[in-house]
C-alpha positions in Angstrom: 89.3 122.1 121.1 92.0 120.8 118.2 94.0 118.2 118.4 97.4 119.2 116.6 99.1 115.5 117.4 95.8 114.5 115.1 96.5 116.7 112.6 100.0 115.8 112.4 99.5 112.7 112.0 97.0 113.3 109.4 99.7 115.6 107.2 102.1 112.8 107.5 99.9 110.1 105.8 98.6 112.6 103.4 102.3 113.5 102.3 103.3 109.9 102.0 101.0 108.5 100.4 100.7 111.5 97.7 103.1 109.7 95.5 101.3 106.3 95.5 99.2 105.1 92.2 97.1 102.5 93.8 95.6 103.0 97.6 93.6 100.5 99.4 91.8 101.3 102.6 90.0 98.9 104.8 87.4 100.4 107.9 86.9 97.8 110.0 84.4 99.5 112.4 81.7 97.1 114.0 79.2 99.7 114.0 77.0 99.4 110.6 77.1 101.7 108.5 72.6 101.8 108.6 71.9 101.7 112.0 74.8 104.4 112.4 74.0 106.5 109.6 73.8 109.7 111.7 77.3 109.5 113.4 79.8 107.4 111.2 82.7 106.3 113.2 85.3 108.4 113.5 88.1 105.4 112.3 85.9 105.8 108.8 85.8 109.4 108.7 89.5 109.5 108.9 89.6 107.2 106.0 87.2 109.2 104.4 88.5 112.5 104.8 92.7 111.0 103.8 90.4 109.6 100.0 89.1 113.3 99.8 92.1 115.2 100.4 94.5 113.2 98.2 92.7 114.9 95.3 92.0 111.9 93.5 90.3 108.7 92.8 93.1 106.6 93.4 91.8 105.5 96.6 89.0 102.3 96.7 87.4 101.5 100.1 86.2 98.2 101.5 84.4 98.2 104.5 84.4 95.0 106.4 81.3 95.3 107.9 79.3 95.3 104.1 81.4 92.4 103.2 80.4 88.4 104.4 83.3 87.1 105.3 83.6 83.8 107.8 86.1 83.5 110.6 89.7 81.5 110.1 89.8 78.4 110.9 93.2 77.8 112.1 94.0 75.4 109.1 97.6 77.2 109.4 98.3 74.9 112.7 96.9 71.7 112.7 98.3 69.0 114.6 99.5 66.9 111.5 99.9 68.9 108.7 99.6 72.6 108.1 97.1 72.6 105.0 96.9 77.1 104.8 97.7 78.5 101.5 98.9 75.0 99.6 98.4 75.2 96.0 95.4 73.1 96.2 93.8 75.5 98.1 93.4 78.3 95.5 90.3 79.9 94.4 89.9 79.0 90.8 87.8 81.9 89.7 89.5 84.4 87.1 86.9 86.6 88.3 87.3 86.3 92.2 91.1 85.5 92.0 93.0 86.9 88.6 96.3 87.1 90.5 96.1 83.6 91.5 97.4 84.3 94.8 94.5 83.3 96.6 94.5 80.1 98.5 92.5 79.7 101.3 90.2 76.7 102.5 87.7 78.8 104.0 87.0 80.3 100.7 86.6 76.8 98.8 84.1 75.2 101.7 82.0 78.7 101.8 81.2 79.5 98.5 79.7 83.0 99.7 82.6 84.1 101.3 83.6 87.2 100.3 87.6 87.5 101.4 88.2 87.3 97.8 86.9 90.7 97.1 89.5 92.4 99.9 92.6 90.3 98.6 92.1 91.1 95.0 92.1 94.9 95.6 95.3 94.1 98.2 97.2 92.5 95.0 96.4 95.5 92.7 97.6 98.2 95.1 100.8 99.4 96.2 99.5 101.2 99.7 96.8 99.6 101.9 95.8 100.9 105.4 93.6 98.8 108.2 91.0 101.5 109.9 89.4 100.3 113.3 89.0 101.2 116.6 90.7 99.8 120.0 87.6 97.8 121.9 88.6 97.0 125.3 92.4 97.7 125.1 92.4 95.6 122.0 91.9 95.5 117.9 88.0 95.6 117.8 86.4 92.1 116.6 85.9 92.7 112.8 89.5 93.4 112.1 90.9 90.6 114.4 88.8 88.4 111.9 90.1 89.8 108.8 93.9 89.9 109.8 93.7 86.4 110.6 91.9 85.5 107.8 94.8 87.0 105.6 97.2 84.5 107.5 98.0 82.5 104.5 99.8 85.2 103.0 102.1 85.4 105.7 102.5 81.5 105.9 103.4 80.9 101.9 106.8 82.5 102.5 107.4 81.7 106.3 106.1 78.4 105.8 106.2 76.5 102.7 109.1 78.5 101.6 107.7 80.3 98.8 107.8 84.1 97.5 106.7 86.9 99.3 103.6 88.2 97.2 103.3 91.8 99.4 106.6 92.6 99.9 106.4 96.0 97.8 102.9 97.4 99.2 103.2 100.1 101.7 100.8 98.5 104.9 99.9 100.8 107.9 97.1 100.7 110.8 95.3 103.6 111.9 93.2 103.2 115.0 91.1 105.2 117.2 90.0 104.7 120.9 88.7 106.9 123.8 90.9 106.3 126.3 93.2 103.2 126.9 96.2 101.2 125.2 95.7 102.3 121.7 99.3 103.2 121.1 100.2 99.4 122.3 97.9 97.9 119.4 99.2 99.7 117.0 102.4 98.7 117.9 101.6 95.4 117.9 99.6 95.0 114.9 103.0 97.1 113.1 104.6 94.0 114.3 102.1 91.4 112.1 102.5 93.6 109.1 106.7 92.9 109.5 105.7 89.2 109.6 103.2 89.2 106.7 106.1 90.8 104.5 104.8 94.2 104.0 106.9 97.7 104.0 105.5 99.2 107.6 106.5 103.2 108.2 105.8 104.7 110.8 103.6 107.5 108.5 100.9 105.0 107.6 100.2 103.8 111.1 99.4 105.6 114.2 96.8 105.8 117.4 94.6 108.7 118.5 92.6 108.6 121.5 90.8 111.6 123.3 93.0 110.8 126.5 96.0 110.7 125.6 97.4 109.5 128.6 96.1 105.6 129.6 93.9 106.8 131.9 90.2 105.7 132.0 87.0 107.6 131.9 83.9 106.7 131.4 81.8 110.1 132.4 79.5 111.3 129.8 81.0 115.0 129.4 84.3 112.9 128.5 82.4 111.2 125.7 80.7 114.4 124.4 84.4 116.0 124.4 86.1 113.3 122.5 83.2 113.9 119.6 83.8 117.4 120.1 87.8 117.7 119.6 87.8 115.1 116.7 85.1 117.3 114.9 87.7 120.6 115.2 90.6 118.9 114.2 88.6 117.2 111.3 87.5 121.2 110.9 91.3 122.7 111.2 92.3 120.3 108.7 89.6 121.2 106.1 91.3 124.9 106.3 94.7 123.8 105.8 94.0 121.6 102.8 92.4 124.7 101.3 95.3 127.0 101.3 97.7 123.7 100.4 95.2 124.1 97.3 95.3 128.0 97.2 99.2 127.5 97.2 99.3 124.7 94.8 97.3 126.9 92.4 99.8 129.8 93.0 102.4 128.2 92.6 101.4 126.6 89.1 100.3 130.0 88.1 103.6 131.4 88.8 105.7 128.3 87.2 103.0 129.6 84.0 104.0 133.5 84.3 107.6 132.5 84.0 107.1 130.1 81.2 105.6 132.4 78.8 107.9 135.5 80.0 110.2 132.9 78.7 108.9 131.8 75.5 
């Protein structure tokens, strides 16, 4: 049981994202990676299999759920003042914060936070893609916390006027559910990357879900067949990425022939 809409959507990352130098990717999965050692989630594996099959190691990933990081504290909205990414808010660690572009409270009250670590790979790439999974028709809990977290890069520009620090990294969402209103978060969380600044298209951010259709099921067989048709598209890919190789090699054997007839 393939999924071709999967696979699609697969190709279409894949082929824009073969062109980038620097590629973040964030899974943001709240099942842990040692309790669940025997069936990662399928949000990761999709970030794992997109690092393997760009052919390079131009791809760093930061899982959420290895990394401390506190919840936001809605500094961006208080009642008298909004106190979120002002300049005496910034992390003053070379280390932790070489850009300089990170300000955030939280960060200066909880000195083990560890936000620092996902917004200094953000700054050094040029692509960066959120992996999670839809929880009750919504953004599961770990990424909810992150993206507001990252509010004060939104609020520097929208707010107090200055720069726009992301405006020429490539940001998409790619999110996985079983069976209901994926395709709206998506959407919606498309919609936050627009007002945070970044570039959003369309081939960096998509939903898959075993029913396509909102429709709920919560039967076991469903459950078993959702593992079942992931696996085989995961599987059908795997052979396509071969003969892209095969071909790639065939065709730089080829451009070789014709060089040295050539010469």
């Amino acid at each position: 049981m393939k999924d071709t809409l999967l696979q699609d959507n697969i190709k279409n990352t894949l082929e824009f994202l073969k062109d980038k130098k620097k590629i973040l990717f964030i899974t943001t999965s709240n099942r842990p990676g040692v309790a669940w050692a025997w069936e990662k989630p399928k949000s990761s594996k999709i970030a794992y299999f997109l690092q393997e099959k760009l052919w390079s190691d131009k791809v760093t990933i930061l899982d959420i759920n290895s990394l401390k990081i506190y919840n936001c504290e809605g500094h961006i909205s208080g009642r008298l003042w909004n106190t979120c990414w002002v300049k005496n808010c910034i992390l003053k660690d070379s280390e932790k914060n070489p850009s300089g572009y990170h300000r955030c409270l939280v960060s200066l009250t909880k000195p083990d936070d560890e936000l620092w670590k996902i917004s200094k790979a953000l700054f050094e790439s040029d692509a960066v893609i959120f992996f999670g999974s839809t929880r009750r028709g919504q953004s599961n809990a770990l990424y909810q916390k992150l993206i507001e977290r990252l509010s004060w890069i939104e609020n520097r520009h929208s707010n107090l006027g200055e720069d726009c620090i992301i405006g020429n990294i490539s940001a998409g969402i790619i999110f996985l559910g079983h069976d209901w209103n994926g395709k709206k978060v998506v959407e919606t969380q498309k919609e936050v990357f627009g007002f945070f600044g970044f570039q959003v298209p369309n081939e960096l951010s998509w939903n898959w879900q075993y029913m396509n259709v909102d429709k709920t099921s919560e039967e076991d067989e469903s459950y078993k067949n959702d593992a079942i048709t992931f696996e085989e598209s995961l599987a059908g890919m795997d052979l396509w990425s071969q003969l892209q190789k095969y071909l790639h090699s065939a065709e730089t054997e080829v451009k070789q022939n014709i060089f040295t007839q050539k010469i």
